[in-house]
TORKOL-4160 file (C-alpha; in steps of 0.2 Angstrom, whole numbers, padded with zeros to 4 digits, m for minus):
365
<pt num="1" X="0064" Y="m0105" Z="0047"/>
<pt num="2" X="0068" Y="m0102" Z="0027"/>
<pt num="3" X="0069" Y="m0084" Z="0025"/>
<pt num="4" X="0083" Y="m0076" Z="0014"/>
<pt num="5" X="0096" Y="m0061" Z="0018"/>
<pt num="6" X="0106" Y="m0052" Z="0005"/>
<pt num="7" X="0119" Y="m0042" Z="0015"/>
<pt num="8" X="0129" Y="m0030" Z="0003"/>
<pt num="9" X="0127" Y="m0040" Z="m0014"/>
<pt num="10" X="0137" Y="m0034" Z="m0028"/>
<pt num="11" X="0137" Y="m0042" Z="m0043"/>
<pt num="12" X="0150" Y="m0035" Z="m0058"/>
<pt num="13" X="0151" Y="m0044" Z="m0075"/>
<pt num="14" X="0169" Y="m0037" Z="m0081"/>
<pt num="15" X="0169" Y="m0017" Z="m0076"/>
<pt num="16" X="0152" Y="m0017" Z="m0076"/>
<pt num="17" X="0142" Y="m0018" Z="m0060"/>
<pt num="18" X="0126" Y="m0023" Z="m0061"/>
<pt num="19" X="0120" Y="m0026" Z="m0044"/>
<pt num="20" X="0126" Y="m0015" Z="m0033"/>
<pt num="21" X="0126" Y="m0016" Z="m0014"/>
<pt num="22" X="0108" Y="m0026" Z="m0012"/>
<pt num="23" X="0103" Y="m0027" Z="0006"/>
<pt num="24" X="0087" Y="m0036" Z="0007"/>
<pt num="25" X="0076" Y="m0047" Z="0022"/>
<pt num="26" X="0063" Y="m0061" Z="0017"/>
<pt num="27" X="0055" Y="m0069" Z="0028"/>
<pt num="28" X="0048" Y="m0087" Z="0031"/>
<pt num="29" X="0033" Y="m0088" Z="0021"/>
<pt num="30" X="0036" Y="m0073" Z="0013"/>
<pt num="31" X="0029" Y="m0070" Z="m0004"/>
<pt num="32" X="0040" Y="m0056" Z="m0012"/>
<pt num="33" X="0042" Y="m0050" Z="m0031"/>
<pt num="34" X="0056" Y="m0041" Z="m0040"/>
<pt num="35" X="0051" Y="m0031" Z="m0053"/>
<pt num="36" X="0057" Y="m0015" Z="m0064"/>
<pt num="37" X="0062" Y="m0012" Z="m0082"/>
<pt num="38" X="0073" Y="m0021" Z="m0091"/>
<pt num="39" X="0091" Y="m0022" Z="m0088"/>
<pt num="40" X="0087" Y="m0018" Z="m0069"/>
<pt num="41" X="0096" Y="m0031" Z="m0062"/>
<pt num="42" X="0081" Y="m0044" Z="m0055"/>
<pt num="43" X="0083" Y="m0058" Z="m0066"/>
<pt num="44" X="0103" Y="m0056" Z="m0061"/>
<pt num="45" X="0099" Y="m0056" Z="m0042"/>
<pt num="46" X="0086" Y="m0070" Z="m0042"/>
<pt num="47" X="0101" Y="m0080" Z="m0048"/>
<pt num="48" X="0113" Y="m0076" Z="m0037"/>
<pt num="49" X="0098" Y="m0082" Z="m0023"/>
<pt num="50" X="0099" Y="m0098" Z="m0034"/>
<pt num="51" X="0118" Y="m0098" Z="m0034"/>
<pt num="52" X="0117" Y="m0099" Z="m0053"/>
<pt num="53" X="0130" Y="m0085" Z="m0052"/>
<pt num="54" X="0141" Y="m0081" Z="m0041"/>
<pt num="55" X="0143" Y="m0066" Z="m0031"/>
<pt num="56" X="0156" Y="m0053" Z="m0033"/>
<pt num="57" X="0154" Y="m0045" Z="m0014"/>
<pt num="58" X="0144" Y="m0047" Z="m0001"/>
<pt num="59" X="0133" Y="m0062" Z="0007"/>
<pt num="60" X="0118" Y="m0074" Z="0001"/>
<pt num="61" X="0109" Y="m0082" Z="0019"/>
<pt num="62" X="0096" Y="m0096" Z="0019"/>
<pt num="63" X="0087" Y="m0101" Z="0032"/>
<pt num="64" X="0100" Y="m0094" Z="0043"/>
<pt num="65" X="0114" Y="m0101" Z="0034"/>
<pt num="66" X="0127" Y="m0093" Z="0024"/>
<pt num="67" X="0127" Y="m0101" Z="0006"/>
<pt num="68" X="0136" Y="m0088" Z="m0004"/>
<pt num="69" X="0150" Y="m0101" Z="m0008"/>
<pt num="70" X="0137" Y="m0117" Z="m0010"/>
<pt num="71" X="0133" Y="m0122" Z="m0026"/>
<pt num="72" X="0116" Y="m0124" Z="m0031"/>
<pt num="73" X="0109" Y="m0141" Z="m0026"/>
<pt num="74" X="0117" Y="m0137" Z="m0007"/>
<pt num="75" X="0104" Y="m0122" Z="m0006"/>
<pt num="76" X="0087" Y="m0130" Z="m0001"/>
<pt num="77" X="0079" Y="m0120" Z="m0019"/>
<pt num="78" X="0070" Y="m0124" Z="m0033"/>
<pt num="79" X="0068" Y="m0114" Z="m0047"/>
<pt num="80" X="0055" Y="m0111" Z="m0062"/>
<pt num="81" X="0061" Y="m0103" Z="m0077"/>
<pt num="82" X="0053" Y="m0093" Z="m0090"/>
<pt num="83" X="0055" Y="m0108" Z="m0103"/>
<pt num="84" X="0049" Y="m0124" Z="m0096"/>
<pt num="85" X="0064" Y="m0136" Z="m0099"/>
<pt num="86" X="0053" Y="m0151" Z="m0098"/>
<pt num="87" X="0062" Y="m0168" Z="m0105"/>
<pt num="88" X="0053" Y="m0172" Z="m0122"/>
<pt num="89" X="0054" Y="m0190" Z="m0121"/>
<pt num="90" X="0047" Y="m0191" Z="m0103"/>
<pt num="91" X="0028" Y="m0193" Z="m0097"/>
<pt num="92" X="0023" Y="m0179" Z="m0085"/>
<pt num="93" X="0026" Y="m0190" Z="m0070"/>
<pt num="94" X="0043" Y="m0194" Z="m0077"/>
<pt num="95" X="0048" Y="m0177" Z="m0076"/>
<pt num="96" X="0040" Y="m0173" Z="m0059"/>
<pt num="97" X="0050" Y="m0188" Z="m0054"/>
<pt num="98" X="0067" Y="m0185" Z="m0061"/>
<pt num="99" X="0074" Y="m0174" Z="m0049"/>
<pt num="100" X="0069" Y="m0183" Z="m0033"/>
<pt num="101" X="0078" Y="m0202" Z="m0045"/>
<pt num="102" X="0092" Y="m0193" Z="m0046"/>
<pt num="103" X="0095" Y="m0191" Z="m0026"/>
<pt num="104" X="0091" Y="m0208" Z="m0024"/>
<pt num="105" X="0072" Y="m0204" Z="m0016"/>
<pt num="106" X="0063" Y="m0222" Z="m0013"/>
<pt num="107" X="0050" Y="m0227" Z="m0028"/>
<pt num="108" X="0035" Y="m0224" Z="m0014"/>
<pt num="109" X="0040" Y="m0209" Z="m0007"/>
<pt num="110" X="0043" Y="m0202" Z="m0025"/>
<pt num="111" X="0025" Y="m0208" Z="m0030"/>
<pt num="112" X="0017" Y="m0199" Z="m0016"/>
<pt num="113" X="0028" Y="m0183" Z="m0018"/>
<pt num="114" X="0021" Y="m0182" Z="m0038"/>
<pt num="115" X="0004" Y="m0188" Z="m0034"/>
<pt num="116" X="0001" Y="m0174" Z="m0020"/>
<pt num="117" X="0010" Y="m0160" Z="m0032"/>
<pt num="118" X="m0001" Y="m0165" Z="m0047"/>
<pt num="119" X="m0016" Y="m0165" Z="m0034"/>
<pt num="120" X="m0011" Y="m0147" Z="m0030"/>
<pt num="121" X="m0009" Y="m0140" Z="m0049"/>
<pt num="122" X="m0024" Y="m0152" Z="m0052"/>
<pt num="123" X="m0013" Y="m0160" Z="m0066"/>
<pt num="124" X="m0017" Y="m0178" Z="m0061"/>
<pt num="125" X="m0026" Y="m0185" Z="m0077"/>
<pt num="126" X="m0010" Y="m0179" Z="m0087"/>
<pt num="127" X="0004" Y="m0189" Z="m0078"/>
<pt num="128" X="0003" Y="m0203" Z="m0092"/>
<pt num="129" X="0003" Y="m0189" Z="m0108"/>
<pt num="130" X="0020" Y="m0182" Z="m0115"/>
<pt num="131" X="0025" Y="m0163" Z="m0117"/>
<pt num="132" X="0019" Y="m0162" Z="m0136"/>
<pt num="133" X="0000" Y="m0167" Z="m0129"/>
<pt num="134" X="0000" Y="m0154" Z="m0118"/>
<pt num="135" X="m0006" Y="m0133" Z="m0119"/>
<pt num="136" X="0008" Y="m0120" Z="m0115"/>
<pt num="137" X="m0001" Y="m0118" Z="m0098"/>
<pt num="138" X="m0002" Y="m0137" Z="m0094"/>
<pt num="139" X="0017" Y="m0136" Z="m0098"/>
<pt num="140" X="0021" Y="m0124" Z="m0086"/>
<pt num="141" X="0010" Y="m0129" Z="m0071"/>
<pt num="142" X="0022" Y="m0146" Z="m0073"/>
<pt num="143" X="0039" Y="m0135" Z="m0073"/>
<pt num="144" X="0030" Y="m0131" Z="m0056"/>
<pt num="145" X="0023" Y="m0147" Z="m0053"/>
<pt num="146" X="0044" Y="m0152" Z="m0056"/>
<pt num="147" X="0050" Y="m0140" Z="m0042"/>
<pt num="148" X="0035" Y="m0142" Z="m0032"/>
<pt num="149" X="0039" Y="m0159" Z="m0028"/>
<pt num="150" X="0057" Y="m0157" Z="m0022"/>
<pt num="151" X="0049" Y="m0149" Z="m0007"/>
<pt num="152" X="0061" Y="m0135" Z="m0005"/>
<pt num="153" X="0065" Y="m0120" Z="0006"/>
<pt num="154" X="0062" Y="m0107" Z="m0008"/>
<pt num="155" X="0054" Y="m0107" Z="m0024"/>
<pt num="156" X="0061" Y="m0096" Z="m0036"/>
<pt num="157" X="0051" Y="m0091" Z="m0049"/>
<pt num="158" X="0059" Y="m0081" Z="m0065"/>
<pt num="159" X="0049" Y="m0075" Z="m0075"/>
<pt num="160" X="0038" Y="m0091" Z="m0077"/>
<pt num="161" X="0022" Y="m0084" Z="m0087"/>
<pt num="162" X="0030" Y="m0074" Z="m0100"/>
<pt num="163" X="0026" Y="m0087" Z="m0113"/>
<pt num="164" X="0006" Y="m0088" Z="m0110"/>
<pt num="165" X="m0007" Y="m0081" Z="m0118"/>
<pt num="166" X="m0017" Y="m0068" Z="m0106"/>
<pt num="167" X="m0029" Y="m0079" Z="m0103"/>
<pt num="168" X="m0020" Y="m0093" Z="m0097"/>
<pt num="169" X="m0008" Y="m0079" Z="m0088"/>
<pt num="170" X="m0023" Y="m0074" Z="m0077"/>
<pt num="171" X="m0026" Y="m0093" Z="m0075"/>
<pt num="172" X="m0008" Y="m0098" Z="m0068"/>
<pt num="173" X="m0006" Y="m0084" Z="m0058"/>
<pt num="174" X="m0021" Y="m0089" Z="m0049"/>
<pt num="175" X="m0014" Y="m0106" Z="m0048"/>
<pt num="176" X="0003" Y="m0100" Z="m0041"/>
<pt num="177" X="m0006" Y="m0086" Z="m0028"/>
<pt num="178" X="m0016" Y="m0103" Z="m0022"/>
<pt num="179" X="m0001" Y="m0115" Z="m0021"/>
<pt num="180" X="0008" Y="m0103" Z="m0010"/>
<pt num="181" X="m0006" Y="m0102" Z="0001"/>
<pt num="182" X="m0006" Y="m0120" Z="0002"/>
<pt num="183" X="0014" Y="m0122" Z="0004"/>
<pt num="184" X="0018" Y="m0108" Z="0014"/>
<pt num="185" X="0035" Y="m0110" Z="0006"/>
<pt num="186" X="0045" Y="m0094" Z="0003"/>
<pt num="187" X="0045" Y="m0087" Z="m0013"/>
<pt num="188" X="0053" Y="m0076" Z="m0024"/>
<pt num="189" X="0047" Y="m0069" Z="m0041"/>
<pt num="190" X="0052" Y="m0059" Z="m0055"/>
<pt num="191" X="0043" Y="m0050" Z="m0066"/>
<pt num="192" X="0041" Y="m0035" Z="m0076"/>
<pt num="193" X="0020" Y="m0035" Z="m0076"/>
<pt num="194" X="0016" Y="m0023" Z="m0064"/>
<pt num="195" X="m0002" Y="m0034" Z="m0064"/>
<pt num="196" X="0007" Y="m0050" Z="m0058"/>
<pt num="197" X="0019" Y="m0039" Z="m0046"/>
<pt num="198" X="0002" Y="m0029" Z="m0038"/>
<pt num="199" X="m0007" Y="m0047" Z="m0037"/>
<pt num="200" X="0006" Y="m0060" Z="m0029"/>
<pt num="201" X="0014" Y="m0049" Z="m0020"/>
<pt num="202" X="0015" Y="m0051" Z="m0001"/>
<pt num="203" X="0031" Y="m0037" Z="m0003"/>
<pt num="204" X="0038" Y="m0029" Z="m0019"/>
<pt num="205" X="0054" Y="m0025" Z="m0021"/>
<pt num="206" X="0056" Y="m0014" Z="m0033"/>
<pt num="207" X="0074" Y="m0013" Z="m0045"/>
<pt num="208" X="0081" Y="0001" Z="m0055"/>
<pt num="209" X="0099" Y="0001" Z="m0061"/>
<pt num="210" X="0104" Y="m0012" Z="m0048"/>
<pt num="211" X="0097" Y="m0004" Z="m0032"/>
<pt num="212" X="0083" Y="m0005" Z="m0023"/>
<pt num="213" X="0071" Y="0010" Z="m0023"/>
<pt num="214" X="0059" Y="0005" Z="m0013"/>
<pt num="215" X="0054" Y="m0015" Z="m0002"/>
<pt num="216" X="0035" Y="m0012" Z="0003"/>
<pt num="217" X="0015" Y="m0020" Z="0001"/>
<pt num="218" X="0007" Y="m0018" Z="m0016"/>
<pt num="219" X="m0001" Y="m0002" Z="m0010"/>
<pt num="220" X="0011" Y="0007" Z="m0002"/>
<pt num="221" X="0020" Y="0007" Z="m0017"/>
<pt num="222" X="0006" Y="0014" Z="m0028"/>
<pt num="223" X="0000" Y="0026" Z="m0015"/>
<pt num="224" X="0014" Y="0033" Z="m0006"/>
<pt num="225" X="0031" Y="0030" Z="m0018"/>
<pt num="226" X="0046" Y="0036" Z="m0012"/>
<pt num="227" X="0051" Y="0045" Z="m0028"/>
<pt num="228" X="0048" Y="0051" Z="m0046"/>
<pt num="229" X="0055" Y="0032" Z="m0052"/>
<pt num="230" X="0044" Y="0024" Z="m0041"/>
<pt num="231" X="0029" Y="0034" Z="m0045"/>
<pt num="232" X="0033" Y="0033" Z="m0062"/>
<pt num="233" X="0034" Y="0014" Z="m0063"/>
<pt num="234" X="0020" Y="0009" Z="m0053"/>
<pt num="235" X="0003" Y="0011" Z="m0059"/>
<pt num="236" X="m0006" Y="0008" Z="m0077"/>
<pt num="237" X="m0008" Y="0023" Z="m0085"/>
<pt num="238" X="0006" Y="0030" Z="m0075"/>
<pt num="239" X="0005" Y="0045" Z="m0063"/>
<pt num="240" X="0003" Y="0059" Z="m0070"/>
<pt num="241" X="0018" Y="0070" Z="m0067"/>
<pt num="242" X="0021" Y="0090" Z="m0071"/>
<pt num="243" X="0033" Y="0104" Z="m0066"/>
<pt num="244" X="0027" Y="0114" Z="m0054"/>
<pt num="245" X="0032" Y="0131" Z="m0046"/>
<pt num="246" X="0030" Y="0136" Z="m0029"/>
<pt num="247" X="0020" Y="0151" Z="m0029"/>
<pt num="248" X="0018" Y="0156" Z="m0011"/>
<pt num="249" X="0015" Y="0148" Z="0005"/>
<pt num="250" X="0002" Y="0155" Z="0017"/>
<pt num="251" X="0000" Y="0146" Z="0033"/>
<pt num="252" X="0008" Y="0133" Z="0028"/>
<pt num="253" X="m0003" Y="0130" Z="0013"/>
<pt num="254" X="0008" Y="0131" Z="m0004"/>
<pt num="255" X="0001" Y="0137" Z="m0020"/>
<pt num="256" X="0008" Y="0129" Z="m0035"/>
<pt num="257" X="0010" Y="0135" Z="m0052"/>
<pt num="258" X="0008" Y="0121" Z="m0066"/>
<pt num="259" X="0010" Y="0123" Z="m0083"/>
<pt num="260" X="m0002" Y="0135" Z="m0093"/>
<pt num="261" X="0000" Y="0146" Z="m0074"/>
<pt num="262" X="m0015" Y="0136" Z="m0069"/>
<pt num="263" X="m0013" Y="0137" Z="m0050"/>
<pt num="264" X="m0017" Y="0125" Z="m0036"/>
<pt num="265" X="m0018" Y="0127" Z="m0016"/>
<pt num="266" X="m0015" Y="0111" Z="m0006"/>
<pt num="267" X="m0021" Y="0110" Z="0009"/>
<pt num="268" X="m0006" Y="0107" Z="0018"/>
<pt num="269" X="0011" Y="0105" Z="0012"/>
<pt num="270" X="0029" Y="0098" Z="0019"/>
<pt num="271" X="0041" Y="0110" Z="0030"/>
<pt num="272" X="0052" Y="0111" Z="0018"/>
<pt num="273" X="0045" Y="0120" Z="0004"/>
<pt num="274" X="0050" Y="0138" Z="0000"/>
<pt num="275" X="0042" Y="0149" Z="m0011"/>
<pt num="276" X="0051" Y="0148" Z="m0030"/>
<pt num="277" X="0055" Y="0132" Z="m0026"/>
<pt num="278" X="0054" Y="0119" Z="m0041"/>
<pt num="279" X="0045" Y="0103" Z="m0039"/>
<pt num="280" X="0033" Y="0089" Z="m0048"/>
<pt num="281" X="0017" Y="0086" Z="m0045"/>
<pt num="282" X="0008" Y="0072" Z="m0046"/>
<pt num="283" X="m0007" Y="0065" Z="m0048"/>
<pt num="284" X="m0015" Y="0047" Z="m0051"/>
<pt num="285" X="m0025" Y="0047" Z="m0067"/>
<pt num="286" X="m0042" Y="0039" Z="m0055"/>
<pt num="287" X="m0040" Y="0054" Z="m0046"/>
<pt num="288" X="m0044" Y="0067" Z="m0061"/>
<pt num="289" X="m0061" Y="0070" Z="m0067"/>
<pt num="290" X="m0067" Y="0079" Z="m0083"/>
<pt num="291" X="m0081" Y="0092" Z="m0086"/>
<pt num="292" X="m0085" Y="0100" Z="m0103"/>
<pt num="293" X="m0078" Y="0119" Z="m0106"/>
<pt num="294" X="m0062" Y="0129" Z="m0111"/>
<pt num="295" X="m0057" Y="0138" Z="m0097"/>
<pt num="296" X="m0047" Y="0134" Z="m0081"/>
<pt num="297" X="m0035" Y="0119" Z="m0082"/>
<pt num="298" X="m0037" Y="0107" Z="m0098"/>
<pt num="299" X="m0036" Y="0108" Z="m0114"/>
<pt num="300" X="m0041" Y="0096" Z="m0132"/>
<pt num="301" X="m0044" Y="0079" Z="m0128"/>
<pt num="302" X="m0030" Y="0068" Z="m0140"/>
<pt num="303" X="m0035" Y="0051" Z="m0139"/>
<pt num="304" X="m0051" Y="0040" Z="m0130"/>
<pt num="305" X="m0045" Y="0022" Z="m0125"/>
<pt num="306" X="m0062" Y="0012" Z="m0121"/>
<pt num="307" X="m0058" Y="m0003" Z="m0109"/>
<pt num="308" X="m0077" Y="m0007" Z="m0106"/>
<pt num="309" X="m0076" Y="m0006" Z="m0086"/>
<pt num="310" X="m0066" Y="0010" Z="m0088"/>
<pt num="311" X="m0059" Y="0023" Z="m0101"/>
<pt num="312" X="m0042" Y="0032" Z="m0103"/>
<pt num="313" X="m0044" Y="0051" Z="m0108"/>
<pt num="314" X="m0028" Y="0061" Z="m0117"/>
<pt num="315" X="m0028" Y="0080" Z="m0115"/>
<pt num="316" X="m0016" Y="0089" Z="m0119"/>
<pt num="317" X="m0010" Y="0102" Z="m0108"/>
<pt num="318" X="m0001" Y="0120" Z="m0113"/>
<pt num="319" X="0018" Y="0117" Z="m0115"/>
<pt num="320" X="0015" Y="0100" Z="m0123"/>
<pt num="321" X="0010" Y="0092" Z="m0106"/>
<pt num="322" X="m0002" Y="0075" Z="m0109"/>
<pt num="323" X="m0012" Y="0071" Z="m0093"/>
<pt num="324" X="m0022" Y="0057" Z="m0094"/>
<pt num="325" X="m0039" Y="0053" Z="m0086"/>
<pt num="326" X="m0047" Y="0036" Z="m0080"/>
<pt num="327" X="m0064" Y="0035" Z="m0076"/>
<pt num="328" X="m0078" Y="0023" Z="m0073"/>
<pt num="329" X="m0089" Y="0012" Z="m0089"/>
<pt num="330" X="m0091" Y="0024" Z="m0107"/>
<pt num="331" X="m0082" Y="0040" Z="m0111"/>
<pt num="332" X="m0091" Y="0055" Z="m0112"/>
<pt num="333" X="m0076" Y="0066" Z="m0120"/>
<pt num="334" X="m0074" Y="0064" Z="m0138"/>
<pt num="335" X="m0056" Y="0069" Z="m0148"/>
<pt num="336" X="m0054" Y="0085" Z="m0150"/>
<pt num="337" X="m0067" Y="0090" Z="m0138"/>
<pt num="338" X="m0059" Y="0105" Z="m0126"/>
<pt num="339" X="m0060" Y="0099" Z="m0108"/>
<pt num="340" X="m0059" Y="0107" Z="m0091"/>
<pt num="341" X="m0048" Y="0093" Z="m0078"/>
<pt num="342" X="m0053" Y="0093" Z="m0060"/>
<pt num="343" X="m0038" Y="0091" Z="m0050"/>
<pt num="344" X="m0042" Y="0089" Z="m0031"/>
<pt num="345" X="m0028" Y="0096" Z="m0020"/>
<pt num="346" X="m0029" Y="0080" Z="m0009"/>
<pt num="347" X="m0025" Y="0069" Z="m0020"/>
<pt num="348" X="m0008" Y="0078" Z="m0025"/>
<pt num="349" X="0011" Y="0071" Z="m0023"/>
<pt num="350" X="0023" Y="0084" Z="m0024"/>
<pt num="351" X="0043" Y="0079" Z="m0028"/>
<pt num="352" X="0059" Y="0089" Z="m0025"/>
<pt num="353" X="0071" Y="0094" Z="m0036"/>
<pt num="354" X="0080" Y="0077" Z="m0033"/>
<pt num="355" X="0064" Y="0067" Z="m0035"/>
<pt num="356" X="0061" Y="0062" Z="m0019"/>
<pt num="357" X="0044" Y="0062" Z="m0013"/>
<pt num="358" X="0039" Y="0077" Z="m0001"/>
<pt num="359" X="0020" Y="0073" Z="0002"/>
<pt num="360" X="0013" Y="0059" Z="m0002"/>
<pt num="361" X="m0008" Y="0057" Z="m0005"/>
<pt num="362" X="m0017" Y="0048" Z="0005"/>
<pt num="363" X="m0024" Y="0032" Z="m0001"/>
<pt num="364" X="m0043" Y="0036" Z="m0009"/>
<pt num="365" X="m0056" Y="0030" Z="0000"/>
């Protein structure tokens, strides 16, 4: 077994702490991605994992065993980095092979370990060429090709596409997604692209201000989040989020006010609503729909993002709210057209006061 255990992490650079009590399970096999905004503290707690710095409190497990205090080489990972640290003056099979010369691997056993890693990043026909004859991607697929070969416990990947274009982006992440079907080796990457995050993931483990806000699959993340930060962060366009009242619960069926006194009945709300209450509701922008006119809940129409497959609609709302619309192929709506939104009751979040959420929508579909 090769999962990994973070029990209490704390990390603290001077008086600043900027991890801060991480308690975290990965299992073997697991394929799990840290991701939040800058200055969340992933990139910090991937290298703790890595033993590339050390921790202040708290306990780092591989595979069972306790390696808080082991350095680096002693922890059974391999690591690709954002740049890709490959040795100028070396062929690719050089570099692939560097690491394994160094521990005093046998010439056979190396050739066999580079040979089957290049077969899998189907890299083979490059292991004569040097790093100035290669493409940025090629580049990278030998920084894994590199770690690859070292046939670790965990691979820990920070950050590694940052540097590629969007096209070769879309083309390593489908080689990393297929390596670690291949490996099975644990993994552990950071990211701040919610596409990479939403793809790779088996879990994501999302970071803010050096806690956890929520460990959970792709989806559960996107449709049920477990506050307004997590709403807010996962999902491109973002959830739509607005102040809400509590008008009045009847039968357990609150009506809300939104802004503009626009009101809304959900079909069935949490226990723990009262009537006066504030809240945010919520609302995924694919769950919005558009029909021409002025009255009821809408407003001008700001900006029209055309994306071919889909399109982003602006409105903005009374009070200086912007609500944005995604729907399927060509836009309809043209700016400053007035628009009426279609906001179906099932397909609402609702938040507390604190941001935690209170009802969550069910997945569509």
């Amino acid at each position: 077994m090769a999962g990994v255990r973070l029990c209490q992490v704390r990390k603290h650079f001077g008086r600043t702490e900027v991890i801060r009590g991480v308690d975290l399970d990965i299992a073997d096999g697991e394929f799990v991605v840290f991701v939040g905004p800058s200055g969340c503290g992933k990139s910090t707690l991937l290298r703790l994992i890595a033993g590339l710095e050390e921790v202040s409190s708290g306990a780092v497990l591989i595979a069972g065993k306790d390696v808080t205090e082991a350095p680096p080489k002693a922890r059974g990972i391999a690591m690709v980095f954002q740049s890709y640290a490959l040795y100028p003056h070396m062929t690719v099979y050089q570099n692939m092979a560097f690491g394994l010369e160094l521990s005093g691997a046998r010439n056979a056993e190396i050739r066999a370990r580079v040979e089957r890693g290049a077969e899998m990043l189907r890299i083979g026909e490059l292991l004569e060429r040097k790093p100035r004859e290669l493409s940025g991607g090629q580049r990278q697929r030998v920084a894994i090709g590199r770690a690859i070969v070292r046939e670790p416990k965990v691979f820990l990947f920070d950050e590694p596409l940052s540097n590629l274009d969007a096209a070769l982006r879309v083309q390593t992440r489908v080689e990393i997604a297929r390596l670690h079907a291949k490996t099975g080796t644990t993994a552990i990457y950071v990211t701040h692209d919610q596409v990479e995050a939403m793809t790779l993931a088996d879990r994501i483990v999302l970071l803010n201000e050096g806690r956890i806000e929520q460990v959970g699959a792709p989806l559960d993340l996107y449709h049920r989040p477990a506050n307004l930060f997590v709403a807010g962060f996962i999902g491109s366009p973002r959830m739509n989020l607005l102040p809400a009242t509590v008008a009045t619960i009847e039968a357990g069926r609150p009506s809300l006010r939104l802004p503009g006194g626009y009101e809304i009945a959900l079909p069935a709300g949490p226990g723990e609503l009262e009537a006066g209450a504030s809240v945010t509701l919520g609302v995924r922008p694919e769950h919005l729909g558009l029909t021409q006119g002025t009255g009821g809940f809408g407003g001008p129409v700001e900006l029209v993002e055309e994306l071919g497959e889909s399109h982003n609609v602006y409105v903005r709302l009374a009070r200086d709210h912007l609500m944005t619309v995604r729907g399927e192929g060509a836009a309809s709506s043209r700016v400053g057209e007035r628009v009426r939104i279609d906001l179906p009751p099932g397909a609402v979040h609702l938040f507390d006061a604190a941001g935690k959420a209170l009802r969550r929508a069910a997945p569509a579909g």
